[in-house]
N, C-alpha and C positions, 0 to 999 in steps of 0.2 A: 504494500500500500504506500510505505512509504517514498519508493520508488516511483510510483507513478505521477504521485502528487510534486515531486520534486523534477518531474521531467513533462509535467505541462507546460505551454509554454503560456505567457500572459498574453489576453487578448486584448491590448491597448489599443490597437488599432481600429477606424472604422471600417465594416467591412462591407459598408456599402458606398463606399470614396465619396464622391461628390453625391450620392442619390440622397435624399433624405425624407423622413417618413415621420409625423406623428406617431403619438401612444397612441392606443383607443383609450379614450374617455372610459373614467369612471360610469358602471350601470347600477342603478338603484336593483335592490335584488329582487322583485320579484318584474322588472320591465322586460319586454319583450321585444328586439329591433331586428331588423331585416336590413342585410347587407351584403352587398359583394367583399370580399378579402381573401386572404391567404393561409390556407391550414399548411402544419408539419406537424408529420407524425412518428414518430421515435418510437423502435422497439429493440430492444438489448437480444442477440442472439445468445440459443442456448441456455436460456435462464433459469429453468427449473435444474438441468443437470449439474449446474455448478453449483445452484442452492441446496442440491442434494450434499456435495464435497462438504463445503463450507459456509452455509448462511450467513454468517455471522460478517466475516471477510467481505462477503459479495454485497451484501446491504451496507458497509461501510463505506467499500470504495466508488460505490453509485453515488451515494451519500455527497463523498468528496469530489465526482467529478459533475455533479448536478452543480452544486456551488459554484467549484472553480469553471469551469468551461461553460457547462450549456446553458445555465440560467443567467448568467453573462453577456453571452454571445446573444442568446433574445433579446435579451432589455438594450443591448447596442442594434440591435435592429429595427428595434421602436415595435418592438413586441409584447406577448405575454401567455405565458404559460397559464393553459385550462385547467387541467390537469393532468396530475402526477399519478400513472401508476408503480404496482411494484418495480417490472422489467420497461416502463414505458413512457413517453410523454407527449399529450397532446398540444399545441402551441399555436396561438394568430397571431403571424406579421402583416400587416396590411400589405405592403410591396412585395410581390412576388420574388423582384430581384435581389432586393434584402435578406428575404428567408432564402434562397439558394446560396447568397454569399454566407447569410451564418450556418446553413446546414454544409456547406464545403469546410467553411473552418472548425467546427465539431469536429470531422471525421478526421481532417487533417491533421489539427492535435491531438485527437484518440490515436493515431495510427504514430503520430512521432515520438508521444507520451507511453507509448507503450513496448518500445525496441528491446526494452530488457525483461519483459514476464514473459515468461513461458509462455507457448501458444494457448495451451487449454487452460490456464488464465485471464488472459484480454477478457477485456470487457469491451465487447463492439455492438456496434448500434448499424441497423438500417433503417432509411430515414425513405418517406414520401413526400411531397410538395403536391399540393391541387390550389388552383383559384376557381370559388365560384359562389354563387349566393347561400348564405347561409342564415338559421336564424338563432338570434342569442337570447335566451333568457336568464335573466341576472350573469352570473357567471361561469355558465354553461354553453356552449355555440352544439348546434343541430343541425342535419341537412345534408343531401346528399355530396358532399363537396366534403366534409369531415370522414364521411364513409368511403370514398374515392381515394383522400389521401389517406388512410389507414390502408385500403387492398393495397397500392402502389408502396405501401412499405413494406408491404406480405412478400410485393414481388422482387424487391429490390434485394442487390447481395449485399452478404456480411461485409460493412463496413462503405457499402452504395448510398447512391441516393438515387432515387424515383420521380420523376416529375413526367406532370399531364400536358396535351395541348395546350390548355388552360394557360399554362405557366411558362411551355416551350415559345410562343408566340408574343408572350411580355416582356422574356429576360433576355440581357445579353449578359453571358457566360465568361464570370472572368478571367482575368489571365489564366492560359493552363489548366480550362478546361472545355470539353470536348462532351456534345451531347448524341449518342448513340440511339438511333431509329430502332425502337422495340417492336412496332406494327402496333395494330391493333390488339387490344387481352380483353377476354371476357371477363369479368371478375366478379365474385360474389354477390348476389342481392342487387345486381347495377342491370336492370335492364339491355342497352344497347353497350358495344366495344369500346373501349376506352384507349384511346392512346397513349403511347408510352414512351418515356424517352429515357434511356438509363445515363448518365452522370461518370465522365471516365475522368479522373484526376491526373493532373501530371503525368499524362502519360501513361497511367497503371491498366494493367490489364484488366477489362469490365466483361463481365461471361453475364450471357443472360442468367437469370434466374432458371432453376428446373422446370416448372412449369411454360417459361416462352422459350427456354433455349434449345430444345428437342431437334437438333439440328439434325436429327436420322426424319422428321415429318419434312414434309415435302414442301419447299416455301416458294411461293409464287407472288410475281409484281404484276400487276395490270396499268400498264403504260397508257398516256392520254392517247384518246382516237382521234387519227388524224380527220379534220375535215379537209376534204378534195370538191368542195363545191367554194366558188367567186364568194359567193354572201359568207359572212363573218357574222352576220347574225345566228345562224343555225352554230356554232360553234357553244351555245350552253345547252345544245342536245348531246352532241359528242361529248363535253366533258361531262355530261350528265348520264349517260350510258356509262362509261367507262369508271365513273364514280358508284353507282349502283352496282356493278358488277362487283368492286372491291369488298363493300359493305354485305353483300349478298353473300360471296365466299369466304369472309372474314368469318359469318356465322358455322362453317365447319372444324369442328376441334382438332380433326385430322389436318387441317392445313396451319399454314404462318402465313399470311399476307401482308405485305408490306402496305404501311399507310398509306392514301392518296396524299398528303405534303411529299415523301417522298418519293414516290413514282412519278408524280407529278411534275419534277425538278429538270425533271428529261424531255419537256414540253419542246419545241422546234431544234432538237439536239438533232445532229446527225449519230444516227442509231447503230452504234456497236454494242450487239446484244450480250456478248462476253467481257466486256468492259461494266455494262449495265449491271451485267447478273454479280458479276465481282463485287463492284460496287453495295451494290444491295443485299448481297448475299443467298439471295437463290440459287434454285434448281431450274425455274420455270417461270418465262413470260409473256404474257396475255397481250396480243397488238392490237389492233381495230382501224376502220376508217368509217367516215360517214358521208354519205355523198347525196343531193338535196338535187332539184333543178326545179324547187317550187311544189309540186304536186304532188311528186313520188320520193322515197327515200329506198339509197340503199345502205345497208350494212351490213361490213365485213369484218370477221373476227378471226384469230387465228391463236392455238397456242404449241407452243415450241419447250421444247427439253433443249436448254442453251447447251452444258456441255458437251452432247454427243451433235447438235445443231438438228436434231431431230426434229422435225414439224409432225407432232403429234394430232394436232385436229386443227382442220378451218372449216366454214361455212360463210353464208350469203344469207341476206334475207331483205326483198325489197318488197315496201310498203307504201299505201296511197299515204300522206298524208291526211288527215282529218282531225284528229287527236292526238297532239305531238306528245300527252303524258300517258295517254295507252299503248300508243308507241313503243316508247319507251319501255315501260314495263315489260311489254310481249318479248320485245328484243333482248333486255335482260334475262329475264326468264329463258330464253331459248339457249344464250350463251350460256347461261350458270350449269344450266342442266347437262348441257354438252360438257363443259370443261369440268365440271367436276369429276364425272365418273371416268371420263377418260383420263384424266390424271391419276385417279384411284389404279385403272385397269393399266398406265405405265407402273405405277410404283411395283405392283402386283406382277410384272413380268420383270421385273430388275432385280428382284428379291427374288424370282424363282430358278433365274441364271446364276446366283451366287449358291457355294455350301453352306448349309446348314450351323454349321459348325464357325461361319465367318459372319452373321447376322447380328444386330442388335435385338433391341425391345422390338423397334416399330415393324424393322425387317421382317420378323420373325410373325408379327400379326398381319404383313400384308401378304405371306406364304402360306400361312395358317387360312386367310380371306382366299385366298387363291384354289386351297386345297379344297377348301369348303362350298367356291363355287362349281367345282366339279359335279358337284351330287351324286357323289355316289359312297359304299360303306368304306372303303380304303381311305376316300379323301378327309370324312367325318372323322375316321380315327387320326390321319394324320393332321387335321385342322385343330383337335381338342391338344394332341403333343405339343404340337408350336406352340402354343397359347399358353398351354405349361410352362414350358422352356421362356417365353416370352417375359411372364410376370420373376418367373427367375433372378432371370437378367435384370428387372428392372422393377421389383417390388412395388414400387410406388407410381408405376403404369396403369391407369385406370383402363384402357380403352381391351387387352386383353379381358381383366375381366368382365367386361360388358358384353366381348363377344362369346365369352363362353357361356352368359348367363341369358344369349340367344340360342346358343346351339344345345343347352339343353330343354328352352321351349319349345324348339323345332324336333326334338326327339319326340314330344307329346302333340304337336298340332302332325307330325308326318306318319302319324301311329306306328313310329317304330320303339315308342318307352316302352320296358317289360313291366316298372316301377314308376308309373307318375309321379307318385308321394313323394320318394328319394330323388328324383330327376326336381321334382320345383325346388325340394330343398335346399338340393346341390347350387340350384341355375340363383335363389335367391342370395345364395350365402358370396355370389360372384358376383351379382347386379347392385348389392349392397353395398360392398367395397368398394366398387368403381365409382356408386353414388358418394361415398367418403371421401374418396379419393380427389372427386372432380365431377360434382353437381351440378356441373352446365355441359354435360356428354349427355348428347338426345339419343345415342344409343345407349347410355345406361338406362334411361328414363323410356325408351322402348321396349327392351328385353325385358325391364318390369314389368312392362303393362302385360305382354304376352305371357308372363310367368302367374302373373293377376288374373288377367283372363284363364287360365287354364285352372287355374283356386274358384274360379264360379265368384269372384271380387269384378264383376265387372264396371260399378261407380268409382271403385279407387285403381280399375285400370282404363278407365277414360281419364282418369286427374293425371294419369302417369303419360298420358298420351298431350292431355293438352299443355303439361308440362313442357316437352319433349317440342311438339308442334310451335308454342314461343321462343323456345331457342334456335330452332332450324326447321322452318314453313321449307324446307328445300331435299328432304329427306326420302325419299321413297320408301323408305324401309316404315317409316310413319304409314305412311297410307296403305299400304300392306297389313300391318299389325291390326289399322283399323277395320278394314274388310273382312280380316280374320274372326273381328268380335262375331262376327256373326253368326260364327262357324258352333259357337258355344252359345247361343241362344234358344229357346223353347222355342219361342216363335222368331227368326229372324227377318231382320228389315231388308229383303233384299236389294232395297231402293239405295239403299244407306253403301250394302256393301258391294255393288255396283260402281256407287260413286267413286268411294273412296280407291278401287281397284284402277280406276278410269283414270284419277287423281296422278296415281303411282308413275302409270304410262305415261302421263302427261308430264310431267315433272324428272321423268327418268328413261326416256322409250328406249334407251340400248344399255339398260341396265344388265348386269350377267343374271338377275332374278325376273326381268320381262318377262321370262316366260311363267312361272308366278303371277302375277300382274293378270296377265292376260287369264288365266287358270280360275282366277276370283272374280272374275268378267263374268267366265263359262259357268260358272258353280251359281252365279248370282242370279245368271238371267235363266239357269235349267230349274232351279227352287222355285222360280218366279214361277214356272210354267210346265209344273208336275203332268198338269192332266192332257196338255198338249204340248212336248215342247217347243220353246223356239228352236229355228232354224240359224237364231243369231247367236244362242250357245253352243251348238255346235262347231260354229264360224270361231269364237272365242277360243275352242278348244283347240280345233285344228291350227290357229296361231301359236297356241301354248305347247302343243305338241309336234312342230316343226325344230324346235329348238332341241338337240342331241341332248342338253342337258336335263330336261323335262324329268321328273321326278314321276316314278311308276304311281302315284293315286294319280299325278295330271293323264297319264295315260291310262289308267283304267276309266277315267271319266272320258276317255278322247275315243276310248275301242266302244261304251255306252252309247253315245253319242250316231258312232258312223253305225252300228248296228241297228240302233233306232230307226235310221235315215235308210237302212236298206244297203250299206257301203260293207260288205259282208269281208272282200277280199283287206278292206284297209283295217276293219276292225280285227282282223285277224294278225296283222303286220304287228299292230299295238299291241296285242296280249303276247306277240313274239317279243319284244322291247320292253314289256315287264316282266316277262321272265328273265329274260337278260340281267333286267336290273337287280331283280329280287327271286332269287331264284326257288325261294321257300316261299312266293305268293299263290295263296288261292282264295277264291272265295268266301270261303268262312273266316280266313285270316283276314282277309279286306273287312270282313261287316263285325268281325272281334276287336281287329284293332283301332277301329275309327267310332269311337263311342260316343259321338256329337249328340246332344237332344232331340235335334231334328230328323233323326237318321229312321226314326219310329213312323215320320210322313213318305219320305224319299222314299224308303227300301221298299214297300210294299208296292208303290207307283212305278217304280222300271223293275219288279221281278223277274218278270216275262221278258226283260230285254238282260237281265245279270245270266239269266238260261238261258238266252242263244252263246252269251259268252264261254258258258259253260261245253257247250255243243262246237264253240270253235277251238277248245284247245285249252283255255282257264282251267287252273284243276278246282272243286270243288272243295276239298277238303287237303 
């Protein structure tokens, strides 16, 4: 202690030169004001384990460095500390630029007052900055601007600083120091992404934090679209597409998107795209153009893999004008839904060209994803290994367990569970952890649902779905899950789960599960229409079962189907394709394993057509 105290350095200086700031005024205590200003938020790393060693020590020399340094360096900032926790402190300086100068000199004297204690002694602090309205009463400040700068200290490293748009846009960064582009973070309880900017000192090495630094997920820039039409007007539709597109992909956990300030920076650059990705630090960059002649509009989007110079996906889409914000919209929407999955489906062949044995966390769940869109019993075993291996590797990886706490509701919605009870248990005790882990993953918040739905919970597996649906409206696997509900209904809505299947397609049409999609199309409108069927779930089927990967109930529904309809030779091809697949499939196995409510309507309405099945080749028992 003694040593530390003796090797802080005096904070005589002001550390905000020339800027200068008022206190805030005295507040009577029970008044209540509403104001813009500047929160920091201080938290001590490590602090229960060292309070574990020596409490006594550790609440001393907090004691001494509150005094000497940080409640110093506020009040020369024309600050004031809110409050004081054990490992923590909350504090408003009105000048943004102010609180960054005394949160730099905090750290910098924690970090030079500290050269002679042992490492797992330091006492180090990570600090957040946000500017924004907040509201104070007596002596208390409230507001989402106090909760922003608390996550941004969550995110920031031992001995970092953290600061928002908010702040990034107010301050100039003094001498030797350097503001580092985090992208967009989703963070706790904050509705929409939050921008980040990490704080590199003197030069010193700044790592993102674990949760933004995952530099094995796949990070993509979406660069401004050029306009190639004469009018300079239409140019806040292209940066307005190109913006939406950021925000829209930002909402994926699997991805890092760099913010639009900084993609944006490269506006009439001449465009080296390995300079850019350098720059930025991606994998992957999104181009665009917009082109106008007054009536019609065209746009083009393209996205590219820079290191290998791979041009992964492009598209066209030309539009009457009439409504330049529907526009909009449709055109985003088209892109998102393209560049997503197809980014998904590059990660997913890059990790399957690599060993096993040479993979990370993320590696390992886009192999495991990979294996698992096979569908078949090999790839389900070796999708549930990865995912092992996965969290392994990287304990504190949510998104493994979220797929595993899919893959064992798909053991019960694909009636291959031998053990429902133990299969939710299992799938819950994985959808849990991943919700622990990182409660803004819409796939933990969907493999709940469907683990909810299969428990016959299905009000707290719709909460689990609209949960899911506010984080990522962009999901397919959402609107899947939701068409599923129906599949566990007394009486199902077929209207409902129709939609939602229709949804799916919409939002994903080259999804590796389309055919899925398409399957809950088929099932939706053949329910609909027991006593006659339509002709348009048949239609549905034979889409879903053009797909090699088509899972043997889509094709037991697809052989129903042509049989119905009189297609004798093709229903026959289908019950070849499900033995293939499943080669212990018969009949009684089909209406055993698939124990849906509704199944007591269905089954007696195509009996007559499950016995011609039987007559072409189905074993019966």
């Amino acid at each position: 202690m003694r040593c530390l105290t003796a090797r802080l350095p005096a904070l005589t200086h002001d550390p905000g030169g020339a800027r200068t700031a008022s206190r805030p005024p005295i507040r009577e205590e029970n008044a209540v004001e509403r104001r813009i200003t500047t929160i920091l938020a201080a938290d001590m790393v490590g602090y229960s384990a060292m309070m574990a060693v020596d409490e006594v020590d550790v609440i001393e020399r907090l004691r001494v460095i509150r005094k000497a340094l940080i409640e110093p360096s506020i009040r020369q900032a024309g600050g004031r500390i809110i409050k004081l926790m054990g490992d923590g402190l909350l504090a408003e300086i009105e000048s943004p630029d102010r609180a960054l100068d005394a949160a730099v000199a905090v750290q910098r004297a924690m970090a030079l007052g500290q050269q002679d204690v042992a490492t797992e002694r330091r006492i180090v602090f990570r600090i957040g900055i946000n500017h924004g309205p907040v509201v104070i009463e007596g002596d208390d400040i409230l507001g989402d601007a106090v909760n922003i700068a608390a996550r941004l200290e969550s995110l920031s490293v031992p001995g970092g600083i953290c600061i928002s748009r908010s702040v990034h846009d107010l301050v100039q960064p003094p001498q030797g120091i350097r503001l580092i582009d985090f992208g967009p973070q989703i963070v706790k309880n904050i509705p929409r992404p939050v921008e980040v900017w990490g704080v590199q000192i003197d030069g010193a090495i700044t790592v993102q934090p674990r949760a933004l630094r995952r530099a094995e997920r796949p990070s993509v820039a979406v660069l401004p679209f050029d306009l190639m039409s004469a009018d300079r007007s239409q140019a806040f539709l292209a940066d307005g597409i190109a913006e939406d597109v950021i925000n829209e992909l930002s909402r994926f956990r699997s991805l890092f998107v760099v913010s639009r300030s900084s993609s944006f920076g490269y506006r009439d650059r001449v465009r080296d795209l390995r300079q850019i990705a350098s720059d930025l630090g991606v994998r992957y960059v999104v181009q665009g153009s917009v082109r106008s002649d007054g009536t019609r509009l065209r746009v083009s989007a393209a996205l590219a893999e820079v290191e290998s110079g791979q041009l992964i996906w492009n598209d066209r889409w030309e539009r009457t004008v009439s409504d330049l914000f529907a526009v909009q919209d449709h055109i985003t929407q088209a892109i998102v839904s393209a560049v997503a999955p197809e980014l998904g489906a590059n990660e997913r062949r890059m990790a399957r060209r690599k060993p096993t044995e040479h993979l990370n966390a993320w590696e390992l769940c886009q192999k495991a994803q990979a294996e698992y869109y096979a569908y078949s019993d090999a790839g389900r075993q070796a999708c549930h290994a990865l995912l092992e291996a996965s969290i392994l590797a990287d304990p504190n990886f949510a998104l493994p367990h979220a797929l595993l706490g899919r893959l064992y509701s798909t053991r019960i919605l694909t009636g291959r569970s031998r053990n429902p009870s133990s299969d939710i248990a299992q799938g819950l005790v994985h959808v849990e952890r991943a919700l622990e882990l990182d409660e803004r993953l819409e796939d933990a918040h969907i493999g709940h649902a469907g683990l909810l739905m299969a428990m016959g919970r299905e009000a707290e597996g719709r909460a689990a779905l609209q949960r899911a649906e506010a984080l990522n409206d962009n999901s397919p696997l959402l609107y899947l899950t939701r068409s599923c509900f129906a599949l566990f209904q007394e009486n199902p809505n077929t209207t409902e789960m129709e939609s939602a299947a229709l949804e799916a397609l919409e939002v994903s049409p080259r999804d590796p599960l389309a055919w899925a999609f398409h399957a809950m199309v088929g099932i939706a409108r053949l329910w609909g229409s027991l006593d006659d069927p339509d002709p348009a779930a048949a239609a549905a089927f034979d889409a879903a079962c053009a797909y090699p990967e088509a899972d043997y109930y889509v094709l037991m529904y697809g052989a129903i189907m042509s049989a119905h309809f009189g297609r004798q030779e093709e229903a026959s091809a289908r019950i070849a394709r499900i033995l293939a697949k499943k080669p212990d499939m018969s009949l009684q196995g089909w209406l055993s394993n698939f124990r849906f409510p509704y199944r007591r309507v269905v089954v007696p309405k195509i009996q007559h057509v499950l016995d011609q099945l039987v007559a072409l080749g189905l074993p019966r028992e």
